[in-house]
C-alpha positions in Angstrom: 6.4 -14.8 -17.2 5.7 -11.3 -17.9 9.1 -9.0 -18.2 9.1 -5.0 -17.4 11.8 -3.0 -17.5 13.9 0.0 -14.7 13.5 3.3 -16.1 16.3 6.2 -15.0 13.5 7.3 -12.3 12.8 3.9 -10.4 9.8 2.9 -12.3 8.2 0.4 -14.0 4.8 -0.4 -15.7 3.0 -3.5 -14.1 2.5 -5.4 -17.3 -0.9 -6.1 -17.9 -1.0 -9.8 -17.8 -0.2 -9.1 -14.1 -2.5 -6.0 -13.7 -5.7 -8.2 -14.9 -4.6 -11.0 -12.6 -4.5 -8.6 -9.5 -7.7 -6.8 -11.0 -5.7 -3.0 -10.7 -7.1 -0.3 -12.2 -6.4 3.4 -12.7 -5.7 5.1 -9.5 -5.2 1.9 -7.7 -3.4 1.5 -4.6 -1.0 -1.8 -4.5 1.7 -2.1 -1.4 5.4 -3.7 -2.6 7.2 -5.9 0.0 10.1 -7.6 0.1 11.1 -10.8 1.4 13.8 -13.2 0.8 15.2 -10.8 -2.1 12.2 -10.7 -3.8 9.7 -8.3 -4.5 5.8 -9.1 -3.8 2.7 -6.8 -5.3 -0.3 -6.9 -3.3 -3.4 -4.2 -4.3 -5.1 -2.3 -1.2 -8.3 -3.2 -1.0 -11.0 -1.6 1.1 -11.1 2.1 2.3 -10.5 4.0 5.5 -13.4 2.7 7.5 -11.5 -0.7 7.7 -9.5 0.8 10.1 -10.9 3.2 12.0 -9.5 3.4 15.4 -6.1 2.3 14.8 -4.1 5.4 15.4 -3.5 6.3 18.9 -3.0 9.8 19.9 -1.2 10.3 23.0 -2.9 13.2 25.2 0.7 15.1 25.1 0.4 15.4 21.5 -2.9 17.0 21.2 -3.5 18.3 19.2 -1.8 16.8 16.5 -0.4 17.6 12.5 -3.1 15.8 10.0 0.0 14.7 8.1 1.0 12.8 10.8 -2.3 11.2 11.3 -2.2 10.5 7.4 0.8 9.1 7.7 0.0 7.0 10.2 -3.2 5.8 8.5 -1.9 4.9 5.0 0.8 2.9 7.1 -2.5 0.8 8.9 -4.2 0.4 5.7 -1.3 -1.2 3.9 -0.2 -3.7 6.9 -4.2 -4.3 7.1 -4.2 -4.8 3.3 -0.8 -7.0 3.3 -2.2 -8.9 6.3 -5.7 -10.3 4.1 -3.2 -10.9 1.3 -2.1 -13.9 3.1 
Protein backbone atom coordinates (compact mmCIF):
# COMPACT_ATOMS: atom_id res chain seq x y z
CA UNK A 1 0.00 0.00 0.00
CA UNK A 2 1.59 3.01 -1.23
CA UNK A 3 2.26 5.88 1.69
CA UNK A 4 2.41 9.90 0.96
CA UNK A 5 2.83 12.31 3.19
CA UNK A 6 0.71 16.21 4.38
CA UNK A 7 2.96 18.95 3.60
CA UNK A 8 2.38 22.51 5.69
CA UNK A 9 0.30 23.65 2.47
CA UNK A 10 -2.37 20.73 2.17
CA UNK A 11 -0.57 18.68 -0.42
CA UNK A 12 0.59 15.58 -1.25
CA UNK A 13 2.33 13.76 -4.26
CA UNK A 14 0.12 10.81 -5.70
CA UNK A 15 2.74 8.14 -5.49
CA UNK A 16 3.43 6.67 -8.56
CA UNK A 17 2.44 3.16 -8.01
CA UNK A 18 -1.03 4.87 -7.86
CA UNK A 19 -0.49 7.48 -10.69
CA UNK A 20 0.39 4.45 -13.23
CA UNK A 21 -2.61 2.46 -12.01
CA UNK A 22 -4.99 5.58 -12.66
CA UNK A 23 -2.94 6.25 -15.95
CA UNK A 24 -2.38 10.38 -14.67
CA UNK A 25 -0.13 12.26 -16.34
CA UNK A 26 1.26 15.83 -16.29
CA UNK A 27 -1.50 18.31 -16.23
CA UNK A 28 -4.09 15.86 -15.46
CA UNK A 29 -7.27 16.52 -14.01
CA UNK A 30 -8.41 13.92 -11.06
CA UNK A 31 -11.72 14.90 -8.79
CA UNK A 32 -11.24 13.83 -4.75
CA UNK A 33 -14.40 12.62 -2.93
CA UNK A 34 -15.19 11.63 0.21
CA UNK A 35 -17.35 9.07 1.56
CA UNK A 36 -17.53 7.24 4.75
CA UNK A 37 -14.24 9.10 6.04
CA UNK A 38 -12.33 8.19 3.24
CA UNK A 39 -10.90 9.88 0.46
CA UNK A 40 -11.44 8.42 -3.21
CA UNK A 41 -9.16 9.71 -6.50
CA UNK A 42 -10.90 9.42 -9.66
CA UNK A 43 -9.06 11.19 -13.00
CA UNK A 44 -11.41 13.40 -15.37
CA UNK A 45 -11.55 11.89 -18.39
CA UNK A 46 -12.99 13.41 -21.58
CA UNK A 47 -13.25 17.13 -22.50
CA UNK A 48 -15.89 19.87 -22.62
CA UNK A 49 -17.90 18.47 -25.45
CA UNK A 50 -19.09 15.67 -23.01
CA UNK A 51 -21.16 18.09 -21.61
CA UNK A 52 -22.34 20.47 -23.63
CA UNK A 53 -25.65 21.75 -22.71
CA UNK A 54 -25.57 21.27 -19.11
CA UNK A 55 -25.56 24.76 -17.82
CA UNK A 56 -28.76 26.56 -17.85
CA UNK A 57 -28.88 30.22 -18.09
CA UNK A 58 -31.90 31.76 -16.76
CA UNK A 59 -33.19 34.72 -19.19
CA UNK A 60 -32.86 37.15 -16.02
CA UNK A 61 -29.32 36.56 -15.88
CA UNK A 62 -28.37 37.37 -19.44
CA UNK A 63 -26.01 38.06 -19.98
CA UNK A 64 -23.92 36.33 -17.75
CA UNK A 65 -19.96 36.42 -15.93
CA UNK A 66 -17.81 33.62 -17.99
CA UNK A 67 -16.45 32.73 -14.50
CA UNK A 68 -19.60 31.74 -13.59
CA UNK A 69 -20.25 29.68 -16.56
CA UNK A 70 -16.71 28.13 -15.91
CA UNK A 71 -17.55 27.41 -12.76
CA UNK A 72 -20.43 25.85 -13.47
CA UNK A 73 -18.87 23.72 -16.14
CA UNK A 74 -15.78 22.30 -14.27
CA UNK A 75 -18.58 21.41 -11.58
CA UNK A 76 -20.56 19.15 -14.59
CA UNK A 77 -17.42 17.67 -15.83
CA UNK A 78 -16.30 16.33 -12.54
CA UNK A 79 -20.01 14.87 -11.35
CA UNK A 80 -19.95 13.58 -15.21
CA UNK A 81 -16.46 12.16 -14.64
CA UNK A 82 -17.25 10.81 -10.94
CA UNK A 83 -20.54 9.34 -12.33
CA UNK A 84 -18.48 6.89 -15.25
CA UNK A 85 -16.09 6.09 -12.37
CA UNK A 86 -18.72 3.95 -11.00
Amino acid sequence: MPITALTSKGQITIPKEVRDALKLKLRDKVSVVVEKGAAIIKPIRGNILDVGASVKIPEKEKPIEFKKVRKEVIRNIAAHAASKGK
